[in-house]
C-alpha positions as CSV (number, residue, x, y, z in Angstrom):
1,X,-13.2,-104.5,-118.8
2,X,-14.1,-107.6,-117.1
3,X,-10.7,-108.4,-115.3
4,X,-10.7,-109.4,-111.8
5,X,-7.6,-107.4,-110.5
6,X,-7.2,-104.0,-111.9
7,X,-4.8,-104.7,-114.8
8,X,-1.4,-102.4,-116.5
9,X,-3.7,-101.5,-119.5
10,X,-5.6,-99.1,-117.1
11,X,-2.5,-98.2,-115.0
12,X,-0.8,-97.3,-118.2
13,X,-4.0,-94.9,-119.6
14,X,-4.1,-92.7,-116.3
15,X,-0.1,-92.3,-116.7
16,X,-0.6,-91.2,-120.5
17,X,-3.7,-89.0,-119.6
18,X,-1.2,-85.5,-120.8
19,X,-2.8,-83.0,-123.3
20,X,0.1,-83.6,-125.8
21,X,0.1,-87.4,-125.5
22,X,-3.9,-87.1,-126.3
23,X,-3.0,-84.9,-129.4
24,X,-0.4,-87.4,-130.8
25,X,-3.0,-90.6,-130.1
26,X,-5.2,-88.2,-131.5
27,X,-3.4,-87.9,-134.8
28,X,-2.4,-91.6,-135.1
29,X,-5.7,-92.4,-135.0
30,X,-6.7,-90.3,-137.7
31,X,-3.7,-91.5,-140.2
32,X,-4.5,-95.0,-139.3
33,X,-8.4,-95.4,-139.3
34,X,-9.0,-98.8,-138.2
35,X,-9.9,-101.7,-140.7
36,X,-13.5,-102.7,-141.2
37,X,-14.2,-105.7,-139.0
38,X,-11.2,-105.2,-137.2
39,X,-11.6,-106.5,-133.4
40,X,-10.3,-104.3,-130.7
41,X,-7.3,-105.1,-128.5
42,X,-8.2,-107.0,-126.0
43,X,-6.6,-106.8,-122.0
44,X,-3.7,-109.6,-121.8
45,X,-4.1,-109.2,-118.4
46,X,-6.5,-110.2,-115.7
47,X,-9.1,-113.6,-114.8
48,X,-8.4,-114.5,-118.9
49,X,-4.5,-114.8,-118.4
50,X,-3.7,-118.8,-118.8
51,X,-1.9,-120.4,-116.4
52,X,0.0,-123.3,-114.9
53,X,1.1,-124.7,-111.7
54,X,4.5,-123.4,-110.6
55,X,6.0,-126.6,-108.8
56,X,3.8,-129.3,-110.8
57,X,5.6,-132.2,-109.1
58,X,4.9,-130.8,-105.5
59,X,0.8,-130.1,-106.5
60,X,0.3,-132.7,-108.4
61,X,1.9,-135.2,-106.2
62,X,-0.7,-134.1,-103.3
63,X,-3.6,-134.0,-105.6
64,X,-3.1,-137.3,-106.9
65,X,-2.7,-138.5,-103.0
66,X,-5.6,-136.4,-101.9
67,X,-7.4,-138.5,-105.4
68,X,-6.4,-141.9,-103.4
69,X,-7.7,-140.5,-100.3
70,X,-10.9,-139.9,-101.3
71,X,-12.0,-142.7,-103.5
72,X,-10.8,-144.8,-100.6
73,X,-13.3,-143.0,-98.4
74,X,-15.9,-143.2,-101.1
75,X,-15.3,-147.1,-101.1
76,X,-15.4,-147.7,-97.0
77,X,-18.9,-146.1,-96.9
78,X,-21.1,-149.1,-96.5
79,X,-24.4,-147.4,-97.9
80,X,-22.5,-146.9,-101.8
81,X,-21.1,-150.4,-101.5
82,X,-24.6,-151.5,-101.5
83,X,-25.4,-149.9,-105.0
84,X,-25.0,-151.6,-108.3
85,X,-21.3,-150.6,-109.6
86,X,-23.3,-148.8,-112.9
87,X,-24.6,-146.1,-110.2
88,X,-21.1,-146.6,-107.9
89,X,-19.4,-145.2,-111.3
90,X,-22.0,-142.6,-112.0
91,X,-21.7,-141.2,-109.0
92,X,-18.3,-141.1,-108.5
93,X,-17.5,-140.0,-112.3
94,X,-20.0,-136.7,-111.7
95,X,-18.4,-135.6,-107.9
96,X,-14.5,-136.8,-108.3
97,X,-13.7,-133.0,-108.9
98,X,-15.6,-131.4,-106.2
99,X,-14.8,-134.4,-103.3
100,X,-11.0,-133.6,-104.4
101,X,-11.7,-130.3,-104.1
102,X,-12.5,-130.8,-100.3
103,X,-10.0,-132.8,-99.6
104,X,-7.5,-130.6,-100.6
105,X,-8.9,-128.0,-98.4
106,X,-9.3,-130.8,-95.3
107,X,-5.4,-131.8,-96.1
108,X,-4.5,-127.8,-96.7
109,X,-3.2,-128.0,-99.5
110,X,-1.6,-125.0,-101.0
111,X,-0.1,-124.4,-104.8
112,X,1.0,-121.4,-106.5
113,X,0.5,-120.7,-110.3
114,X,1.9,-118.8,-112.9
115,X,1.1,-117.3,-116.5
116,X,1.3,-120.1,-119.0
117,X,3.1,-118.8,-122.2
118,X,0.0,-118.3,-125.6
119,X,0.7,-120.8,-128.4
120,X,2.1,-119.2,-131.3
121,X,-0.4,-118.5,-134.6
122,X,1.9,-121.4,-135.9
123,X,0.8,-123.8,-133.3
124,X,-2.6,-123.0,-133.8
125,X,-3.0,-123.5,-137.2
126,X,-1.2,-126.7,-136.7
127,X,-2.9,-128.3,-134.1
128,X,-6.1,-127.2,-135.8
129,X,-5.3,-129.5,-139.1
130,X,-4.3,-132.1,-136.6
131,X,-7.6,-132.4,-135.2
132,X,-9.3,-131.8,-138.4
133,X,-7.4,-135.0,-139.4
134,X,-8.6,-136.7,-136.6
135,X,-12.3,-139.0,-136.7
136,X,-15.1,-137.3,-135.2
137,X,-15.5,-139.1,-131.6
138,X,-18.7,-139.2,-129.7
139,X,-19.1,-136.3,-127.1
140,X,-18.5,-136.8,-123.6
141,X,-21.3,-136.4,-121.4
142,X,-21.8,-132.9,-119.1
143,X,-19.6,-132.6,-116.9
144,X,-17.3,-134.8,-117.5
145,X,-13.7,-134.0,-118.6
146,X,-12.9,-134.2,-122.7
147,X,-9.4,-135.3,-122.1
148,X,-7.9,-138.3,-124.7
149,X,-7.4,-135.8,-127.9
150,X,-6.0,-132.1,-128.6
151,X,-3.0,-130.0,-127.2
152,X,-3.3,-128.9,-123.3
153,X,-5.6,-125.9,-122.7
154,X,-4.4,-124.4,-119.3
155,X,-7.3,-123.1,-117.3
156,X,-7.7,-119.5,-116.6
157,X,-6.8,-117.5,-113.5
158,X,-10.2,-117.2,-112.9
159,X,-10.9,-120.7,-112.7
160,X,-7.7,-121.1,-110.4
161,X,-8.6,-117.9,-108.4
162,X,-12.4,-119.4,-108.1
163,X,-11.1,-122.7,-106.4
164,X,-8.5,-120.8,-104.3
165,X,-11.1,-118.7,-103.0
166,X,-13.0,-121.4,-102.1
167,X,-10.1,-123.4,-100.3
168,X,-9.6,-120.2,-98.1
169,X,-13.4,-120.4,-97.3
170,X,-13.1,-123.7,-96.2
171,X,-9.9,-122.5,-93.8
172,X,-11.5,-119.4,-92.7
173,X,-14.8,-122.1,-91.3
174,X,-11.9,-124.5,-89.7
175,X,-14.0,-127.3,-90.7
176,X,-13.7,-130.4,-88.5
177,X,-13.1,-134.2,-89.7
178,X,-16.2,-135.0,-89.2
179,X,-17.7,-132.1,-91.0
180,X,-15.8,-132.9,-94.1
181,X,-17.1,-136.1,-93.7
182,X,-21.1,-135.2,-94.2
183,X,-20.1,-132.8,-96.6
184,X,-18.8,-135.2,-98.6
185,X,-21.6,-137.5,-98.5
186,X,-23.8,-134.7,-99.2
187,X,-22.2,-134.0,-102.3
188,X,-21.4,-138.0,-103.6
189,X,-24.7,-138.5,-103.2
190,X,-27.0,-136.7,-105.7
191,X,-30.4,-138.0,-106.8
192,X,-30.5,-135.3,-109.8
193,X,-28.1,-137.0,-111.9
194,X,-29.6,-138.4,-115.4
195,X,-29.3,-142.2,-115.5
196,X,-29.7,-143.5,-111.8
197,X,-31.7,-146.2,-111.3
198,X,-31.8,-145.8,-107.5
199,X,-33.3,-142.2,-107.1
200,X,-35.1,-142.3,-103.8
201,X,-32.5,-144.1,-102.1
202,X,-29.7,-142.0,-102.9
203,X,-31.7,-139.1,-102.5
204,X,-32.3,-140.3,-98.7
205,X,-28.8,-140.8,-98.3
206,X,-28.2,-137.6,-99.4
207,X,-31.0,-136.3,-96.8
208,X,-29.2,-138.3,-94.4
209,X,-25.4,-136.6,-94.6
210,X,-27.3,-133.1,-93.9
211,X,-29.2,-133.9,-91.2
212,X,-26.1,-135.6,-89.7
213,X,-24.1,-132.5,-90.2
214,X,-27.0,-130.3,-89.0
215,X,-27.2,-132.7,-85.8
216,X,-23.5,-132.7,-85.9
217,X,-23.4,-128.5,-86.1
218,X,-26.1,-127.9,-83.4
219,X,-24.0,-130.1,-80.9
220,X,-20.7,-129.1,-81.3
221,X,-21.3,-125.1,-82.4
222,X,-24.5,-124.5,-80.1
223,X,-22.8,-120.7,-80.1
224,X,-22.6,-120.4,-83.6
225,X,-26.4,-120.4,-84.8
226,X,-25.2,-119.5,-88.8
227,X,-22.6,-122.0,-89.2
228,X,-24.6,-124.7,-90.9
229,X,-26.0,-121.6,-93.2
230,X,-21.9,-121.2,-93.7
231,X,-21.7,-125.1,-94.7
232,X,-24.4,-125.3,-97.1
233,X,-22.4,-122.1,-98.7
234,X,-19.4,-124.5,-99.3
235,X,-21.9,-126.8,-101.2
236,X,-23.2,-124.4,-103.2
237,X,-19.9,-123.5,-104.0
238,X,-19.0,-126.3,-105.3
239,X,-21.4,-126.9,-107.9
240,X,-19.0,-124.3,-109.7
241,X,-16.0,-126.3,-109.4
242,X,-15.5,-127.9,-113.1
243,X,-14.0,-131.5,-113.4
244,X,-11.8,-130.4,-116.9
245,X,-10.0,-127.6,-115.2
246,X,-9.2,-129.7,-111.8
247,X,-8.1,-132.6,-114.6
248,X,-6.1,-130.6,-116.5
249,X,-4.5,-128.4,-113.7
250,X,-3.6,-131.6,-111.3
251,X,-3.3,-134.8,-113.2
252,X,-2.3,-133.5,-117.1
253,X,1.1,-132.5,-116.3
254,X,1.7,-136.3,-114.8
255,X,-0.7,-138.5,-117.0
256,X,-0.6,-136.9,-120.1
257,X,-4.2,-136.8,-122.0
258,X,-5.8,-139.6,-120.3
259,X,-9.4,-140.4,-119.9
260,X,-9.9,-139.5,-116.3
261,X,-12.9,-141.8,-116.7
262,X,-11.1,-144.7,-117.4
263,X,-8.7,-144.1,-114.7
264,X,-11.7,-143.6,-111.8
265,X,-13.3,-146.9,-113.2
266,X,-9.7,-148.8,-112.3
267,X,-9.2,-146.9,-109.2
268,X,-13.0,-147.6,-108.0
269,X,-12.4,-151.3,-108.9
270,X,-8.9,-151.6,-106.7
271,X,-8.4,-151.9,-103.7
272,X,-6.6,-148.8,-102.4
């Protein structure tokens, strides 16, 4: 069972594990042979559990500060000012999640979930025929989040225990400003996204944030010969971190079902 914590199910067979309470599953069993076809019981419990945010006004308050934060520091960094606003949006719309992601763990901020409750076979059916009803759109691009149609789908306590795990690897490092800094301009700027016009000079910018922070980590941590080793953990990290679950976590329970695209393009055009 691939759960992440041990779950009840397995508590529950070791308490059950008597000769006579083997005898009478024994004999169920046999009265009721199971249908043909007939999928087996899956755990409820464990990294598949959906869930929500317990104080959504709290959480999503500092995400949406933290969102401010960071485009604002996107914007004051002379080098992407210079790009054409095509490759300013490209950018910004493929790293939003993971730069938030930092920023949350630069500003600590903490949040607490709990188990969302699973729609009813009603609902299901329902919101099916709605969006059978609906006109087939064009699909988003990778990566991006498929917000504007549909019912909420809560992410998974996987996905939440996945970005918690990396916010405490961020605290455990005690990452400096600075260091957040180059990391974040290390992970805005990446050559390897389809559609960029400007290739080798955002890939030289991108060469430039890690040799800054490898500059940066030589000075400051002369003891500490693995810390920039540690660092480039935290940016491989992040390529897990996915942009529909942040979106739907943070910003759905505030903004409803809208384009997150939409609202980057306004907020990288503002002046915040």
């Amino acid at each position: 069972m691939a759960c992440v914590e041990r779950c009840r199910c397995c508590a529950d067979s070791r308490r059950h594990s008597s000769i006579l309470y083997s005898i009478l599953r024994s004999e169920e069993r046999a009265a009721s042979p199971p249908r043909r076809g007939q999928a087996s019981r899956r755990c409820p419990c464990g990294s598949r559990r959906r869930v929500s945010l317990r104080s959504p006004q709290v959480a999503c308050k500092a995400a949406s500060a933290v969102l401010v934060k960071t485009l604002r520091f996107v914007q004051n960094v002379p080098c992407f000012q210079e790009l054409p606003l095509e490759e300013q949006l490209l950018l910004v719309r493929s790293c939003w999640a993971p730069l938030l992601v930092l920023g949350l763990a630069q500003d600590r901020v903490h949040f607490e979930t709990v188990e969302s409750a699973e729609p009813s076979m009603l609902q299901r059916i329902l919101t099916t025929r709605r969006q059978g009803d609906q006109p087939q759109t064009r699909a988003p691009a990778p990566g991006r989040p498929q917000h504007g149609g549909g019912g909420p789908h809560p992410p998974s306590a996987g996905e939440i225990q996945a970005i918690k795990g990396f916010l405490a690897k961020c605290w455990s490092l005690d990452i400096s400003t600075k260091e957040y800094a180059y990391l974040k301009g290390a992970v805005l700027f990446n050559p390897d996204l389809p559609g960029l016009q400007c290739t080798q000079y955002i890939e030289g910018l991108q060469r430039e944030a890690q040799q800054a922070l490898n500059e940066h980590v030589r000075l400051i941590h002369r003891g500490d010969q693995a810390r920039f080793a540690k660092l480039n953990v935290v940016l491989s990290l992040l390529r897990s971190i996915n942009a529909n679950v942040i979106a739907e976590l943070f910003f759905r329970p505030i903004i409803g079902a809208v384009n997150m695209d939409d609202m980057l393009l306004e907020m990288l055009c503002a002046k915040l």
